[in-house]
Backbone as a chain_set.jsonl record, in Angstrom:
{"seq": "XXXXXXXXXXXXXXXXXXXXXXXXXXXXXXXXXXXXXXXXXXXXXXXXXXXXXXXXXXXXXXXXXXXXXXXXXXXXXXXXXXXXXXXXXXXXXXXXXXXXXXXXXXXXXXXXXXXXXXXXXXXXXXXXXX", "coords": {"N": [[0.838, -1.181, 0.0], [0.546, 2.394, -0.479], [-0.512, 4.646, 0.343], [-3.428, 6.205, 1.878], [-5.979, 8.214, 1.581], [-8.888, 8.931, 3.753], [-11.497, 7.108, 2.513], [-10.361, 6.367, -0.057], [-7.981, 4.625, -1.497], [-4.424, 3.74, -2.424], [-2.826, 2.29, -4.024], [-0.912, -0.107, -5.314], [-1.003, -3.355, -7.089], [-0.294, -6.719, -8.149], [-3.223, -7.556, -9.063], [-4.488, -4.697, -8.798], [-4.466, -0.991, -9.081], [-4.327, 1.834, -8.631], [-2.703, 4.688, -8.158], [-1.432, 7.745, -6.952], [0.161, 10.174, -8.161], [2.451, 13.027, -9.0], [2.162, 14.839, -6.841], [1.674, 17.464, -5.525], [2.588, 19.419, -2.655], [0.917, 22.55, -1.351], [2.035, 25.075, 0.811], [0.961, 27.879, 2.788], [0.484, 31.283, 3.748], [-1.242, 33.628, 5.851], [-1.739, 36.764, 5.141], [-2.382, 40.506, 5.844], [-2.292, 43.947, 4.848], [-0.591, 47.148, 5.828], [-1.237, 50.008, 5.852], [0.835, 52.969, 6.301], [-0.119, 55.975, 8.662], [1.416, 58.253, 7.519], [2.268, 59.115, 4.144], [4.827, 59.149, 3.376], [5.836, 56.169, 4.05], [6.292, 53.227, 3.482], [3.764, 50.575, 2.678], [2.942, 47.958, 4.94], [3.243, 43.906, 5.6], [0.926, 41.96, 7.443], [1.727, 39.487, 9.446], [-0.712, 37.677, 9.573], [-1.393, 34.77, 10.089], [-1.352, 30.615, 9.56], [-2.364, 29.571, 6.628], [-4.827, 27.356, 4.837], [-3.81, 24.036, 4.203], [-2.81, 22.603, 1.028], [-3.268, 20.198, -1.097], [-2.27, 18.412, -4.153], [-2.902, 15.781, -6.607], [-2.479, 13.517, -9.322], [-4.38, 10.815, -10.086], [-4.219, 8.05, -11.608], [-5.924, 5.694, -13.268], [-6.522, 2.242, -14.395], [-8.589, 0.063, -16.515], [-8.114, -2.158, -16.663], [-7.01, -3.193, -14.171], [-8.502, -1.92, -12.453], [-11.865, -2.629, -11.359], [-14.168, -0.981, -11.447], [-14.277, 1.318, -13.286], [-15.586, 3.376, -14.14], [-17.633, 3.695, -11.692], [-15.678, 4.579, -8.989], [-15.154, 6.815, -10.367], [-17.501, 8.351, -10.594], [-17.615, 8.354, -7.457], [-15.849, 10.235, -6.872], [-16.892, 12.659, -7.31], [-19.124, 12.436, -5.787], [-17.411, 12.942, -3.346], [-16.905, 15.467, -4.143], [-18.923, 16.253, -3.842], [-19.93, 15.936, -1.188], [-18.633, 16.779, 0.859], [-16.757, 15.378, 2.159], [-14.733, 14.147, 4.155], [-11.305, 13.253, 5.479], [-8.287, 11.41, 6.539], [-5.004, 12.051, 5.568], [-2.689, 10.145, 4.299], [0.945, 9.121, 3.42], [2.22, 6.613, 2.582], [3.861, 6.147, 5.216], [3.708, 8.706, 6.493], [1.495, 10.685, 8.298], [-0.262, 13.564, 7.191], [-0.63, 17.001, 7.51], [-2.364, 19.046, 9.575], [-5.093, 18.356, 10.373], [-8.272, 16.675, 8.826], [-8.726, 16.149, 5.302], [-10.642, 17.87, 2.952], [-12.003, 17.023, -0.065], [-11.951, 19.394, -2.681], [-11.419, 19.542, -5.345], [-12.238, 17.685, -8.544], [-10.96, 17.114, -11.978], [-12.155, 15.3, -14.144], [-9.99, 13.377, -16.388], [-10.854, 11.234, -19.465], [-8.906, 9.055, -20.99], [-8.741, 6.976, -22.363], [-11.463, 5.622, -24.312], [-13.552, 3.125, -24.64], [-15.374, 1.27, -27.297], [-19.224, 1.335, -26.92], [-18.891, 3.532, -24.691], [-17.058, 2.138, -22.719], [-15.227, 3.355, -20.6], [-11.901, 2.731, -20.681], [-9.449, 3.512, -19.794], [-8.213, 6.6, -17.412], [-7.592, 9.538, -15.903], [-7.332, 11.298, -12.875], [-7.171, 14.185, -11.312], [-6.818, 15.982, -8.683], [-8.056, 17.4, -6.208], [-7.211, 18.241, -2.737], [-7.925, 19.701, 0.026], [-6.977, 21.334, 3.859], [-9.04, 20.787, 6.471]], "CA": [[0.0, 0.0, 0.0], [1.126, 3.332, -1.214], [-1.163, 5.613, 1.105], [-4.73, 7.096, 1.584], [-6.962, 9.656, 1.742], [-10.524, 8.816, 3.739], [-12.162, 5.64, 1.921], [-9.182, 6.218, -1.133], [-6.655, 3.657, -1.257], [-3.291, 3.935, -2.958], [-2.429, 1.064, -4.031], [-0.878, -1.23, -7.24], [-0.314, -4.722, -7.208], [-0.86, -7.386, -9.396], [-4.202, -6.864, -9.655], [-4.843, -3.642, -8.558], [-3.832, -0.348, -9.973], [-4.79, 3.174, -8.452], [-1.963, 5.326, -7.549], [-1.439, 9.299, -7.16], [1.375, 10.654, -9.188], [2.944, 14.547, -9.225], [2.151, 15.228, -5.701], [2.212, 18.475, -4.819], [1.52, 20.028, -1.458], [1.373, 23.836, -1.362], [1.444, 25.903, 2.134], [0.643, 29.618, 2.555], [0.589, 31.932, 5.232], [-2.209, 34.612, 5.614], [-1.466, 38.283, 5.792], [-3.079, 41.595, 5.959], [-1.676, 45.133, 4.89], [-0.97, 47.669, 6.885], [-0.881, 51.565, 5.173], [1.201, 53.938, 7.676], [-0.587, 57.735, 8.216], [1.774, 59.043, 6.413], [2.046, 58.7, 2.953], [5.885, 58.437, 2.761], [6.564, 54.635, 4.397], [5.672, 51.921, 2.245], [2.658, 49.103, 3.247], [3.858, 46.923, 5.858], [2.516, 43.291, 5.426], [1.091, 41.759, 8.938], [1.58, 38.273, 9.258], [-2.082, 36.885, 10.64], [-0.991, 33.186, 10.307], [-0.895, 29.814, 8.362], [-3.672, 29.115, 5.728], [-4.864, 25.815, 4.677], [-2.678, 23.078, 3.343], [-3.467, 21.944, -0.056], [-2.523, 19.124, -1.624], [-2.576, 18.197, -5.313], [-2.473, 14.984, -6.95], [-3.688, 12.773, -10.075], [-4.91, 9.324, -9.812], [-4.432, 7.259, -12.754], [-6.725, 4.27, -13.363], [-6.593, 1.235, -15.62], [-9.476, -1.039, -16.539], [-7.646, -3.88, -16.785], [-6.51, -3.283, -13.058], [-9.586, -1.474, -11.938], [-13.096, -3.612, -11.449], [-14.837, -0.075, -12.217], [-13.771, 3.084, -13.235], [-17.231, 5.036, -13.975], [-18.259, 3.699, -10.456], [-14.674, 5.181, -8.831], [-15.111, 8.34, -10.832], [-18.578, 8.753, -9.338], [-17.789, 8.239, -5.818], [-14.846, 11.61, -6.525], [-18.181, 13.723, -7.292], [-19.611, 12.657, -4.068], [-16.639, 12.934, -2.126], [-16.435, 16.474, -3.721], [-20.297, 17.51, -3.439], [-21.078, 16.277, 0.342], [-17.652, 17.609, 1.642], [-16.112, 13.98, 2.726], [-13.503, 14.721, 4.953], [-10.351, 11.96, 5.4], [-7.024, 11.349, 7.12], [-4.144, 11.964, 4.451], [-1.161, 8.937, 4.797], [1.733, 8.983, 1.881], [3.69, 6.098, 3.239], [3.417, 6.215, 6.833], [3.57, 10.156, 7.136], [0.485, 11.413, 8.098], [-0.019, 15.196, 6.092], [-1.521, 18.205, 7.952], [-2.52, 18.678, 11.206], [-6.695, 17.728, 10.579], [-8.73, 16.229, 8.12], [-8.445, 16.89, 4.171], [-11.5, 17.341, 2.067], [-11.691, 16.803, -2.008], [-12.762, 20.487, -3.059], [-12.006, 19.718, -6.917], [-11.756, 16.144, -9.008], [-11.169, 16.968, -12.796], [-11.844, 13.784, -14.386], [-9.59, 12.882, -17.461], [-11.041, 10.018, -20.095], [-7.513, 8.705, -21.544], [-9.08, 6.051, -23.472], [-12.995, 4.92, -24.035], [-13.823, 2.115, -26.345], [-16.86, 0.993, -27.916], [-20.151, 1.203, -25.857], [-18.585, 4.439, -23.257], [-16.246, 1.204, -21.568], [-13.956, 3.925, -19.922], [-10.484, 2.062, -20.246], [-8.067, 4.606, -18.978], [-8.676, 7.354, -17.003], [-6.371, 10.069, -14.993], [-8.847, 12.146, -12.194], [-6.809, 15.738, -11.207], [-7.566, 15.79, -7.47], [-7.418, 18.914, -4.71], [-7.457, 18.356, -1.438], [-7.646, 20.924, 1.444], [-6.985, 20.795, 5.189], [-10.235, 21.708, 6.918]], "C": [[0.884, 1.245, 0.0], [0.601, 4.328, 0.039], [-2.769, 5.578, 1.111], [-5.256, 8.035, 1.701], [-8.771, 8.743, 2.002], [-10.837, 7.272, 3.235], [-10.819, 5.415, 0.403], [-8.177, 5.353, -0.679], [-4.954, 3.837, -2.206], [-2.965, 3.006, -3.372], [-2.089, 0.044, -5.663], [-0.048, -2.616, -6.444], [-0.492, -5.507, -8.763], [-1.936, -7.503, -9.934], [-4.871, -5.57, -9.643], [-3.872, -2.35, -8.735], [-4.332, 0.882, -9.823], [-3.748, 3.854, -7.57], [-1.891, 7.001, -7.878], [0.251, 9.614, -7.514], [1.814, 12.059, -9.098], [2.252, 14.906, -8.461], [2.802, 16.507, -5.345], [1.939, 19.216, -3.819], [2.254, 21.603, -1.289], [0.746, 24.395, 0.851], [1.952, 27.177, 1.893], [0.229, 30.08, 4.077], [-0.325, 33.078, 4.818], [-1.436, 35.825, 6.108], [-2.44, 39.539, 5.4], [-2.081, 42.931, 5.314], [-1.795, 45.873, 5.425], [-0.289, 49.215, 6.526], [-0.783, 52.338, 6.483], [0.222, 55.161, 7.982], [0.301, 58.271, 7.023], [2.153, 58.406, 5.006], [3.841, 58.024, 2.493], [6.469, 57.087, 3.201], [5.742, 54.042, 3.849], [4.968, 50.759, 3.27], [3.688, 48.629, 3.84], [2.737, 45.706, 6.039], [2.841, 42.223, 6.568], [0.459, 40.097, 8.816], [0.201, 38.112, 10.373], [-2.076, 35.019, 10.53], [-1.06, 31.932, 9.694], [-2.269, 29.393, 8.229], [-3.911, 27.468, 5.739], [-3.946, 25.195, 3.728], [-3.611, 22.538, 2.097], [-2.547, 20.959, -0.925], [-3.162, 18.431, -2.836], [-2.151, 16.812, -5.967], [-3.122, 14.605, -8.539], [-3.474, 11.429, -9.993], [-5.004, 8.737, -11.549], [-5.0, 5.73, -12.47], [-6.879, 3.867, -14.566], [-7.452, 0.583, -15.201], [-8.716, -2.45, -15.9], [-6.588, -4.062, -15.236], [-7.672, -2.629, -11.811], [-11.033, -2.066, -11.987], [-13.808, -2.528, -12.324], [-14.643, 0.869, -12.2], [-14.79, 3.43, -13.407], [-17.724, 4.892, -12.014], [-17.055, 4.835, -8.936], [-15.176, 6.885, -9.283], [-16.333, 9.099, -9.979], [-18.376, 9.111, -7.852], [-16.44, 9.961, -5.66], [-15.848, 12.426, -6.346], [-18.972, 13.82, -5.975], [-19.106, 13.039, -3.224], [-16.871, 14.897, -2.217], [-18.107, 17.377, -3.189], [-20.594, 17.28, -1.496], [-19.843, 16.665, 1.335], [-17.011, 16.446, 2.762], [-14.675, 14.114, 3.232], [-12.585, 13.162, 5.152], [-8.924, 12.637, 6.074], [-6.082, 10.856, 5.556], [-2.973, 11.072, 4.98], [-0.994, 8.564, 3.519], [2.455, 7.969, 2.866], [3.49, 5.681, 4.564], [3.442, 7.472, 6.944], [2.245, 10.738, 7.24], [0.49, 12.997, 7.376], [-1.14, 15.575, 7.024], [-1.885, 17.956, 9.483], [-4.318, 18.455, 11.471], [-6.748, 16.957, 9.396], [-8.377, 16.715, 6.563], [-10.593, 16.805, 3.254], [-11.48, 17.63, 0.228], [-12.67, 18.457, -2.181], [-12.748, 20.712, -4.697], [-11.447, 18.379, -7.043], [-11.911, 16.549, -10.566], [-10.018, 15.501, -13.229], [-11.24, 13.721, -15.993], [-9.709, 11.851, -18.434], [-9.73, 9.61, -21.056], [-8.303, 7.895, -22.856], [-10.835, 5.508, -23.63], [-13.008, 4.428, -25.441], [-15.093, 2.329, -26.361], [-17.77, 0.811, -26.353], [-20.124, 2.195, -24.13], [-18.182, 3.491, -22.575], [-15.141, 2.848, -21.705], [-12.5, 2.911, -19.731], [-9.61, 2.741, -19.973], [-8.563, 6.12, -18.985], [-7.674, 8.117, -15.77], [-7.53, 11.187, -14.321], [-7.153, 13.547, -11.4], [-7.635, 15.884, -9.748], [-6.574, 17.19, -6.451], [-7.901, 18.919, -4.091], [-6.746, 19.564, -0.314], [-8.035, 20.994, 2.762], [-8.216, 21.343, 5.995], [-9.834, 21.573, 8.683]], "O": [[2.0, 1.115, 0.502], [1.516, 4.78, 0.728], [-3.319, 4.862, 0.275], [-4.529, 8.946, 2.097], [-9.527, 8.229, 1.178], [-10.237, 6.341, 3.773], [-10.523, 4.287, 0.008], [-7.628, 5.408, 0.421], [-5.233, 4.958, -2.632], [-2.412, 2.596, -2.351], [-2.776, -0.297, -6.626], [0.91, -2.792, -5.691], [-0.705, -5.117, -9.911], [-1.986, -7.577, -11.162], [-5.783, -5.35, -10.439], [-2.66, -2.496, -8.583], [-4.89, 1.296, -10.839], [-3.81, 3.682, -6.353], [-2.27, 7.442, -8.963], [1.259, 9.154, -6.978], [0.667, 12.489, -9.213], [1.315, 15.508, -8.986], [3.965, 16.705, -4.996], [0.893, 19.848, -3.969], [3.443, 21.896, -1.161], [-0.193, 24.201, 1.623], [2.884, 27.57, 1.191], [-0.159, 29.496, 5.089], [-0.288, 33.514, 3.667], [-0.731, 35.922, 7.112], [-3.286, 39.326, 4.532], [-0.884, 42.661, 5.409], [-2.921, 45.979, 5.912], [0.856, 49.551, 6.826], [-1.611, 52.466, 7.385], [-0.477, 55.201, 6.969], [-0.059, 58.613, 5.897], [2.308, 57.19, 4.894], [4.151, 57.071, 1.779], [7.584, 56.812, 2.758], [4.546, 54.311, 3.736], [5.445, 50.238, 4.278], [4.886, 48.711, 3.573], [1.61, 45.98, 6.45], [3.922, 41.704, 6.848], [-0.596, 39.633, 8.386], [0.155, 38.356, 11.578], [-2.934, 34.289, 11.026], [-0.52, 32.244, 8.632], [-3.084, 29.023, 9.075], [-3.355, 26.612, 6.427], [-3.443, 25.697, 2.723], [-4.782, 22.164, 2.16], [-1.371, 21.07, -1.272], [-4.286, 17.933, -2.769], [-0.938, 16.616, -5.893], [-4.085, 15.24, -8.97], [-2.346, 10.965, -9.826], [-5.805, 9.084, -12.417], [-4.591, 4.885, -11.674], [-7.201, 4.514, -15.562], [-7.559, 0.292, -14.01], [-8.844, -3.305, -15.024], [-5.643, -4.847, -15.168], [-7.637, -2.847, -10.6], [-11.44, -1.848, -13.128], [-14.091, -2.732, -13.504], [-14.759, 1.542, -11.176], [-15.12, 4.102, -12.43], [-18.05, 5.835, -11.293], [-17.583, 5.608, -8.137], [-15.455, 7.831, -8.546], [-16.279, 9.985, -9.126], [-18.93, 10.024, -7.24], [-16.254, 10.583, -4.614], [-15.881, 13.024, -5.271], [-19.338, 14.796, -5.321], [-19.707, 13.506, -2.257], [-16.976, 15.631, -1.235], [-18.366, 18.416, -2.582], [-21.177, 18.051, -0.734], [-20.079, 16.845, 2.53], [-16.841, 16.662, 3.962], [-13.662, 14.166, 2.534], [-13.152, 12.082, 4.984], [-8.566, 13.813, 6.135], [-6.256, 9.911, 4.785], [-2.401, 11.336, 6.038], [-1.768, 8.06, 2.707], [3.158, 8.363, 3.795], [2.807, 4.681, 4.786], [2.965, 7.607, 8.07], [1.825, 11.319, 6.239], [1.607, 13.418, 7.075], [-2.156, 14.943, 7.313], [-1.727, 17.006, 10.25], [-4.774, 18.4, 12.613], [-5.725, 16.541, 8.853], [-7.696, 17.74, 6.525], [-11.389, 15.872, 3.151], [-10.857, 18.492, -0.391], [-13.848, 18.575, -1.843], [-13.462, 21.485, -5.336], [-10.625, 17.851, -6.294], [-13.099, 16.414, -10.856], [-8.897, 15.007, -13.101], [-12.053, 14.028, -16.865], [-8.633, 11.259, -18.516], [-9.843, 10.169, -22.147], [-8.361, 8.253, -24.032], [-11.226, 4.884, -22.644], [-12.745, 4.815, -26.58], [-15.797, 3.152, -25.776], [-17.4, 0.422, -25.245], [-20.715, 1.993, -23.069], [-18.744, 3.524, -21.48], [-14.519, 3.245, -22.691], [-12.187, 2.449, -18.634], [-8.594, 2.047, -19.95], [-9.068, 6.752, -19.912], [-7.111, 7.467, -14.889], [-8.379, 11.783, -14.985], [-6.102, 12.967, -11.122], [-8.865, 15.898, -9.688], [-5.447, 17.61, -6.19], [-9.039, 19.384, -4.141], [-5.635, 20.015, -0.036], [-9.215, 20.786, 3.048], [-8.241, 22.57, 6.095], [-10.523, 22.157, 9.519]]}, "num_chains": 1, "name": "protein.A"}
């Protein structure tokens, strides 16, 4: 096992085949500006403290390692409409200091044969620390 996120698994073996790829986790710090009276000292920018962690991945899925990708793809839309919150683990490192939830999933169709069979599929996933 590779990691998870929530009900997400990480994971390739011999039969199984859903891993996150070009991992990137951004952190940001909130600030404010702060205009002197007088006109000649320049803005001074007032640290108010650290934003949410976000963390970017994409998930590539193969048929022929995946039971069902449309059913998978579905369950990203849910995760992102009812605000499905999860414990992030790359490895053994847990990420962030709470929960993460999916606030975007663009879904990529790589390959679809005959009859809309989805056979390869890469989902564009952003998670943020709530």
């Amino acid at each position: 096992m590779i990691g998870y996120w929530g009900y997400l698994m990480f994971e390739v073996n011999s039969d199984w085949w859903q891993y996150p790829a070009e991992i990137e986790r951004t952190a940001k710090g909130r600030y404010d500006t702060y205009y002197p009276a007088n006109t000649v000292d320049r803005p001074r920018r007032v640290f108010l403290g650290a934003d949410v962690g976000i963390m970017t991945f994409t998930m590539y899925l193969d048929q022929r390692f995946n039971s069902n990708i449309k059913d998978l793809l579905a369950q990203f839309v849910i995760w992102v409409n009812e605000g499905v919150a999860g414990e992030l683990v790359i490895g053994t490192k847990v990420y962030g200091h709470n929960k993460w939830v999916c606030t975007k999933a663009v879904e990529k169709f790589v390959e679809v044969l005959h009859d809309g069979i989805i056979w390869r599929a890469a989902v564009e996933v952003t998670l943020e620390e709530c």
